[in-house]
Each structure stands twice: as structure tokens, then as C-alpha cells.
N, C-alpha and C positions, 0 to 999 in steps of 0.2 A: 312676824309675818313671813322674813325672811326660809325660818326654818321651815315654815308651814310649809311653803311652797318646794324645799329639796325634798321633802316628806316625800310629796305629792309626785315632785317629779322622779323618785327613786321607784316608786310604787309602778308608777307607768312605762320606767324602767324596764323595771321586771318582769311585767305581762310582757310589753313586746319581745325579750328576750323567751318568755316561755311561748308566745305563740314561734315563732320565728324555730325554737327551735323543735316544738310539735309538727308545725305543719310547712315550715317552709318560709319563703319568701313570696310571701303573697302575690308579688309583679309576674312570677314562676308558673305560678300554676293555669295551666290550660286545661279546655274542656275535652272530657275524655272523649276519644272516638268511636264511631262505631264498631261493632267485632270485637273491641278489647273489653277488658272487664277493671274495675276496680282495682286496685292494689291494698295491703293488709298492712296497720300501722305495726309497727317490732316496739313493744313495751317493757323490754329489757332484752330477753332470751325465748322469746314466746314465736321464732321461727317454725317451731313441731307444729302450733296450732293453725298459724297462715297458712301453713302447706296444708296440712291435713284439711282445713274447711274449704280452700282450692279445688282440692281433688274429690270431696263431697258435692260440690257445688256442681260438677261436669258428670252428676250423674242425676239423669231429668228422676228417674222412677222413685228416689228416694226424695226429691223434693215433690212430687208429686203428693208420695205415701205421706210425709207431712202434713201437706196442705187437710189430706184428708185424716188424718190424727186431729189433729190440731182442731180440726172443724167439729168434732165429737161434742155434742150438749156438754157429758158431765167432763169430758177438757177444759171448754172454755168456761164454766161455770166456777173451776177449782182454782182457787189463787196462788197453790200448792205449785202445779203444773207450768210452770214457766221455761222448762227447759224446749220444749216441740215447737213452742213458741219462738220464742229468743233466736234459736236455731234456724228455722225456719228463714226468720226474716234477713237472716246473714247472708244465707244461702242465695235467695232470693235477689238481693243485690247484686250480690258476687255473678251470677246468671242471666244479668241483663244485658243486653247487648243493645242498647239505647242509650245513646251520648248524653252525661252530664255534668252536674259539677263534681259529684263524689267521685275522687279520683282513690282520695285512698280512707279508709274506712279503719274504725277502732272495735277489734271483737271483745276487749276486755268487757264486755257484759257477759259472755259465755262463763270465763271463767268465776264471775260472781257466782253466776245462777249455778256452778257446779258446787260449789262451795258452801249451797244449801244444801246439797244432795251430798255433803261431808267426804267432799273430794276438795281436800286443801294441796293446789296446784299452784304454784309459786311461775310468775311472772321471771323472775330473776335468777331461777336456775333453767340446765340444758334441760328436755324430757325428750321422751321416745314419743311420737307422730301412732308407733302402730297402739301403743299403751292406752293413748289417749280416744283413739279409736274404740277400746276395747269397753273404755269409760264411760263414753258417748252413749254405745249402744246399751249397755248393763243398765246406765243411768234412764235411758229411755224404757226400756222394761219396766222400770222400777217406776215408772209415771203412767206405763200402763198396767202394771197389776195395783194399782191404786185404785183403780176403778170397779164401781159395784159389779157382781156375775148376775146379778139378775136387776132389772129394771125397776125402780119405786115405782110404788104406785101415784104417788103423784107430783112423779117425772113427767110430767104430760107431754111434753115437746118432742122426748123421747118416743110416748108410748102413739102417738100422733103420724113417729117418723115410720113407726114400723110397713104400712101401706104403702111407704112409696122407697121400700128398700129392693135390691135388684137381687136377692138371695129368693131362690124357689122355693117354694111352699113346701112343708113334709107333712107326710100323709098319716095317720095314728091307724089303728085298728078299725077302728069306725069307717076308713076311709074319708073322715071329716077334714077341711084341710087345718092343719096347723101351723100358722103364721109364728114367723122365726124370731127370737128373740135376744136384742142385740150384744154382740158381744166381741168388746171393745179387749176384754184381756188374752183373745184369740188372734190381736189384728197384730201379726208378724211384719217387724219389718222388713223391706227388701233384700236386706243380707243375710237372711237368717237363713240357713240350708242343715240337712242332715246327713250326718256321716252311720254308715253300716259297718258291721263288725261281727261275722262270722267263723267258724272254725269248722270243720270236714274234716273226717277221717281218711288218711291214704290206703285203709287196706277194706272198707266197704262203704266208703264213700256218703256215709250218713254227714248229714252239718246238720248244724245246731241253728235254733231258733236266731232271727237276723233284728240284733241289739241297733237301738236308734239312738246316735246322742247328736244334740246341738253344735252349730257352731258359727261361726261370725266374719271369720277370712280363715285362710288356709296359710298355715306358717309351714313353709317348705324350707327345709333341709338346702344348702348348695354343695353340691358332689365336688370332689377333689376333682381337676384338670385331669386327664389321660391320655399321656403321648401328644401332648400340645392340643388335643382339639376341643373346639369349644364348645361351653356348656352352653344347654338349654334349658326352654322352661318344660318342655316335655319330658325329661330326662330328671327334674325336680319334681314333677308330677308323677311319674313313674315310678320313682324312689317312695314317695307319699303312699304309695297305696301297694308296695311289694309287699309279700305275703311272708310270713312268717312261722319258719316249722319247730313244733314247740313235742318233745319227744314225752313218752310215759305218759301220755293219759288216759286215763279209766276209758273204754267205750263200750257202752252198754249194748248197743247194736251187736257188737261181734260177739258178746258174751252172750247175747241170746242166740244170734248164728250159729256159733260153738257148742252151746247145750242144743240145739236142735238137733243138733247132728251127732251129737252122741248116745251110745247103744247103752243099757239096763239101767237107765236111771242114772249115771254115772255122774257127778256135779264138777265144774272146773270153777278155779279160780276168775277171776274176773280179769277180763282180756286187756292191755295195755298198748297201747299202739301211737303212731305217730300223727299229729292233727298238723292240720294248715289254718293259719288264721289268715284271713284275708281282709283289706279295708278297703271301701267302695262310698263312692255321693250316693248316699239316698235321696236326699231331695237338693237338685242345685238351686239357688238361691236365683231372685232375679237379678240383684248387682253383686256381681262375683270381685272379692278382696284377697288379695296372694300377697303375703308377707312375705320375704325371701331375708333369711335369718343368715346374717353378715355377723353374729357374733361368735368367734370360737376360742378357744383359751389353749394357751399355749402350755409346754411340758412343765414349764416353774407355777402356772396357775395363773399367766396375767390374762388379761381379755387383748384381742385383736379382731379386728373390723378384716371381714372377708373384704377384698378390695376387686374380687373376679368379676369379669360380663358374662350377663348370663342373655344368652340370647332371648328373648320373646318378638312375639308380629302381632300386627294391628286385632287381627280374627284368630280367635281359640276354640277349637273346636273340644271341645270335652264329654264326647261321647266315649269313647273307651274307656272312662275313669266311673261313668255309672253303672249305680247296682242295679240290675235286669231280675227282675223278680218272677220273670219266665224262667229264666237258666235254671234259679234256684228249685221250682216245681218240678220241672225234668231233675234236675237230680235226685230231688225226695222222690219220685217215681222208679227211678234207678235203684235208690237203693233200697225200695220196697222189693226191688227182686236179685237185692244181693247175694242169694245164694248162686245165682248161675251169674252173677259179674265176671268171676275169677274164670269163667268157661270163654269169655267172649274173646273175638279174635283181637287181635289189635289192632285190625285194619279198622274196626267200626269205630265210625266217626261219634266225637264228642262234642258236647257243647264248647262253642267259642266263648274265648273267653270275655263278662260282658254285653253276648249276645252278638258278637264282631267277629270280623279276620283283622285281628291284630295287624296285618301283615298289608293286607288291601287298603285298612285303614290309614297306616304312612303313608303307604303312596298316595292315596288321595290327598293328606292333607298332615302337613308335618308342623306341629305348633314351633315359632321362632328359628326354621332352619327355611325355610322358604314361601312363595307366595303361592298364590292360587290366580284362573283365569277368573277376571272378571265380567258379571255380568251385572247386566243393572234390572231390575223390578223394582218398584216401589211398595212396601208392604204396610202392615198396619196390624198393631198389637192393642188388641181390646181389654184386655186385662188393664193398661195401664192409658188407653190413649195415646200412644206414639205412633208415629208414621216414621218408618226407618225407609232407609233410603238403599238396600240390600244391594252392597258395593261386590260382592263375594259368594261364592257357594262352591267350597272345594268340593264337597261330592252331591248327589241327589237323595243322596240314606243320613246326611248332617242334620242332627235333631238340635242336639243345646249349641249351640254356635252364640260364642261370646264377641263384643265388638270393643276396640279397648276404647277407655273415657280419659282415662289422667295417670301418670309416673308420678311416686317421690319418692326423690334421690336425697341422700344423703352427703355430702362431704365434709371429709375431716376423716379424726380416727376415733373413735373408741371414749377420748375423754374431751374433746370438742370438736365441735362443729358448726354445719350447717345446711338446715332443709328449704329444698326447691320443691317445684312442682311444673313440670308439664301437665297441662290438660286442652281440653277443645274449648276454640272461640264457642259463645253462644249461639243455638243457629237460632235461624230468623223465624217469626211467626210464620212467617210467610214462606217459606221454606216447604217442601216436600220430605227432607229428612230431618229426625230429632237431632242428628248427628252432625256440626261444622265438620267441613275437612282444612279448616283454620286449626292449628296447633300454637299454643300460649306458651311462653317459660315463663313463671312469677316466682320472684323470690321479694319478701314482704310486699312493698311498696314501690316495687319493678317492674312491670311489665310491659311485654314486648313481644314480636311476632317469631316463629320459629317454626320447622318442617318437620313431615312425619319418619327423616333420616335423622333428625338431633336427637328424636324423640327414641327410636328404638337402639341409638346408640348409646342412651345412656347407662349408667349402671343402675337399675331400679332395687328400692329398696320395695316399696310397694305400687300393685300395682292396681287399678280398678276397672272392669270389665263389665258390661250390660249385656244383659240375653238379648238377642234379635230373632224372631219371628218370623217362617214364613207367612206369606197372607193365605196359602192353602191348609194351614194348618190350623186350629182352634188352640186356644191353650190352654195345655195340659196339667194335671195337679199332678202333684209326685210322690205327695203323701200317700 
């Protein structure tokens, strides 16, 4: 009986030891406050995932896009589909700003439900925050091209929902209307944007059809220091999309130029000349993700962690980094009449580049080297339901103006570390902006208050940005 009872009490032992050292000391724990959020349990080495679902969470439109994923008949029908899900609901936690008990909270179900999706992500080694990002979204794709392209017949719930969908009718030949039919492997998530990539001739100014590819953040380059002054993210941004002169290529434009204008029939060789490749946003994303690449290797081949500040501010204005697909037309107009280019003065004025004065453009509005005068409006973006609360307007021509959500920063070097995350308190229902001017620092299962000087001084590894909306403007597609 004796032994029975040390059994029993080593048994109870050892729970209390494993709660105590899960969660604490239970006398410890207080209810969380208002404005703070959660904190994320550390299950070995799984700091990349805390931060990274942190800085997911401080961005409303993509938990929004969720909600409304996730809500799709053949989603929740699929028992496959557990990732939009799961995600979701993390998310959603981590974004309440409503005092409770859950102070700190366990994602290890994330990593389960990857690990269906045959992403074997190990709790107990270091990983990269932006990789895992990279996985997130691939894996999300792959949950929505799961889904049928055309609607069963009897899907009825589906074929029921079509009448009260907010997509306008398209018209056939008949003019009879034809009701749209739905289509869930079209439905892009928030970060998904497109990049342009063209090439122009320097000597008659032909370009080439404007190539579209995908992408999911922007992994920017960090430029070498120059005479001590400091870098920026517009000077990261600018380096992203400088053009590139690529010598010897075929252009068939000048080789027809060239035979035009030669007398009896005379044939020439095919003309060689120098192109410009150029890379431009075709379509910006609504939550814009800038990676800033701190990995470089040294002369013997080891890695080293860029350790530089790179400036960025709260508001990014990224108009001069889109493709203007006016400019483009005036130029294929130009060079329909290449034969008298080479006559023109050079005083006649060209297309800006982008559709801008590069030059007016700084002054207005210099991404991470300075502020702008504030004004206050309060707007509202119908595409996603937000009400922003439009703190800024460096110029009155500012189209895609970004607003930033969440940092993470990295520290350590190269073979360990550890990831934080700045991001914004939740704001309130009751609020007039989507946006707290409340700023978090959380590192797993820490969190605490901190200002919008911690936040831009830190050294950002990645960083995440939301479109804001005039309320004079409708919003635009970009495709």
C-alpha cells in the first residue's frame, strides 16, 4: 500500500513539475489587459513562427481574406483543408484586444497541419521567419487550387449562393445576362502582387511585350554604406528595380528601319544593338512584405549577417516603383515613328519615368529619411471594409501609399539567434481607425508596450505594410 501511494505521489509529481514548467506558476498568472495581445508559447526553437504569426496578426486585410476563404462551401466541406482554418483562428486570438485569460497561447497546431501539407518543420531547430512565410502562403495556394473550377451540379448551397454574390453580371452576345460562376481558385490572397519586366531598344526605342510574374514579398538587396551615410529603404527599393543594360541583341525593329531605307533591293544583316531591361510593380499587393536580405558571404565563403540600419518610416509611398502602362503606349507610339526619332531635338520632352518627376517626387515624400505634414481624414476602403484613419498625405498625386503594421527583427548572427516582432496594439471596434497608434514588442511569451521611435529604430529584418485608401478614390484593380 506503501508503495502504491509513492507511485501515485511521483505521478503527481511530475504533472505538477510539467504544468509549472509549461505554464508557470499558476499564483503568476494575471488577466491580460486591454490593448495587449497574447503572448506565443517557445516549444523548443520555434521563435521564426511566434514572430512571424505576430506580424500576420497586425495585418486586418489578410485576416479578413481568411475569414472569407475559410467561409467558401467547398472549404469548409473539405476535411483536407485545415490549414485557412487553424491559421485563422491563431490569428484571430493574437488580434483581440479584449482582456482574458489566455495570456499566452500554444501554435504547435500550425506546425502539425503543415506537416500534412509535407512540410516537416522541426520545433527544435533555428528556421528563417521569411522561409516560413514563403510556406504559409505556397501552402495556402495549394488549399485553394484544390478546389473544383467549375461548380457541381449538385453543389446547391453553392449554386443558391450565386444571386447573392457582389460580382456584376456579364453580358454574352445575346445580351442576356450571365450570372458569374464562382471561383474560388482565383481568390488571391492579400500579398500576392505582380512584378513587370521589359526590355527597350537605346537606339529606336522599340520594347518588348511587358512579361508578368508573381510574387509574395520583396526580397531587397542592402547596399554597401557610402562615406558613412545612412541607408534607406528607398535606396533598397531603387536598387530593386534599376535597369539593366544588356549589349548584342538582335532588334528586329532597326533591321526593318535599316532595310527601309536602303536603295535597290540591297539586304543587311540583322541589326544588333543595346536593350535596357527594366523591372517595375505591376500589380501592388494589398499587404505589402519587404524582406531585407542580411545574408552575405564572405571572401573564404562563410555567411555573415548584415548587422547595418536601414532606415524606413511609418507611411511608404510606392508610386514611383509602378509600371504605368500609359508611358508604355507613348512609347510603342514613338517608336511607330522611329524613323524621324533620331531627327528630334533634344530639348523635346520625354516620358517621366513611371509616369513621375522622379525629382518632385522626393521632395514630396522621401520613404525612411523623413516625415510628411500631417493631416487627419478619416477614410474607408470598400474592397476590404476598413476604416483608416489617414494620419498623412505627403503629396495630393500619392496613389499606393502604404501604412506600416509589424517589424521582425532578428538578433544573433548567422548560426543563432533570436526573433521579435514589433507590431500595432489591436484597435478597437469602436474605433474610427483599423490602425492602433499603440506599438507591441513580443518576443514569444513577452509582451509589453513600446513607441513608434523603438520601432523605426530597429534593425528590420522584415517588414509588413497595408495599402490605405483615399475615401475620394474607388479602388482600383491593377491587373
Amino acid at each position: 500500500m506503501i508503495k502504491n501511494w509513492g507511485v501515485i505521489g511521483g505521478i503527481a509529481a511530475a504533472i505538477a513539475a510539467g504544468v509549472y514548467v509549461m505554464w508557470g506558476p499558476i499564483t503568476e498568472r494575471k488577466k491580460r489587459k486591454r490593448g495587449m495581445v497574447p503572448g506565443l508559447l517557445n516549444l523548443g526553437n520555434t521563435c521564426f513562427l511566434n514572430s512571424l504569426l505576430q506580424g500576420l496578426a497586425a495585418c486586418p486585410s489578410f485576416i479578413r481574406w481568411l475569414e472569407k476563404f475559410s467561409g467558401l462551401p467547398s472549404i469548409q466541406s473539405c476535411k483536407d483543408n485545415q490549414l485557412s482554418t487553424t491559421l485563422l483562428q491563431l490569428l484571430k486570438a493574437l488580434s483581440s484586444d479584449e482582456p482574458g485569460d489566455e495570456d499566452v497561447l500554444d501554435a504547435g497546431c500550425l506546425l502539425d497541419v503543415l506537416r500534412l501539407y509535407r512540410w516537416h518543420i522541426s520545433s527544435f531547430e533555428e528556421q528563417d521567419a521569411h522561409e516560413l512565410f514563403h510556406v504559409l502562403t505556397s501552402s495556402l495556394e495549394e488549399e485553394r487550387n484544390r478546389q473544383p473550377k467549375v461548380t457541381h451540379l449538385f453543389d446547391v448551397q453553392s449554386l443558391e449562393n450565386l444571386s447573392n454574390q457582389e460580382n456584376k453580371t456579364m453580358a454574352c452576345i445575346s445580351r442576356a445576362p450571365l450570372h458569374p460562376i464562382p471561383d474560388p481558385w482565383k481568390f488571391q490572397h492579400p500579398f500576392h502582387g505582380r512584378l513587370t519586366s521589359n526590355m527597350s531598344c537605346k537606339h529606336c526605342e522599340i520594347q518588348s511585350p511587358v512579361r508578368y510574374d508573381s510574387f509574395e514579398s520583396l526580397s531587397l538587396s542592402i547596399l554597401l554604406p557610402q562615406w558613412g551615410r545612412p541607408i534607406s529603404l528607398d535606396q533598397c527599393l531603387q536598387h530593386f528595380i534599376s535597369s539593366e543594360t544588356i549589349k548584342e541583341v538582335e532588334c528586329e525593329n532597326c533591321t526593318k528601319l535599316q532595310q527601309s531605307t536602303t536603295l535597290n533591293g540591297q539586304v543587311f544583316e540583322s541589326q544588333r544593338t543595346t536593350f535596357v531591361k527594366q523591372l517595375k510593380l505591376g500589380k501592388l499587393p494589398q499587404c505589402l512584405c519587404i524582406h531585407l536580405q542580411r545574408l552575405t558571404w564572405s571572401g573564404e565563403g562563410t555567411p555573415i549577417k548584415r548587422q547595418e540600419h536601414v532606415e524606413f518610416a511609418e507611411f511608404l509611398s510606392m508610386d514611383r516603383y509602378k509600371h504605368n502602362s500609359s508611358t508604355q503606349i507613348l512609347r510603342l507610339k514613338r517608336a511607330a515613328k522611329a524613323p524621324q526619332a533620331e531627327s528630334l531635338n533634344d530639348s523635346t520632352e520625354k516620358p517621366k519615368a513611371n509616369g513621375t518627376d522622379r525629382d518632385n517626387n522626393n521632395k514630396t515624400f522621401s520613404n525612411g529619411t523623413c516625415s510628411s505634414v500631417f493631416l487627419r481624414s478619416p477614410g474607408f476602403n470598400p474592397q476590404f471594409g476598413l476604416t483608416y484613419d489617414y494620419s498623412v498625405f505627403p503629396s495630393s498625386s500619392t496613389e499606393y501609399l502604404f501604412q506600416l503594421t509589424a517589424v521582425l527583427v532578428h538578433h544573433g548572427d548567422m548560426h543563432s539567434g533570436h526573433f521579435v516582432t514589433y507590431r500595432r496594439s489591436p484597435s478597437s471596434p469602436r474605433g474610427s481607425s483599423a490602425f492602433s497608434s499603440q506599438w507591441l514588442w513580443v518576443s514569444d511569451d513577452s509582451v509589453r508596450k513600446s513607441s513608434l521611435h523603438e520601432v523605426l529604430s530597429s534593425n528590420a529584418y522584415m517588414l509588413f505594410y497595408e495599402r490605405v485608401r483615399r475615401p475620394s478614390l474607388s479602388p482600383c484593380s491593377d491587373e
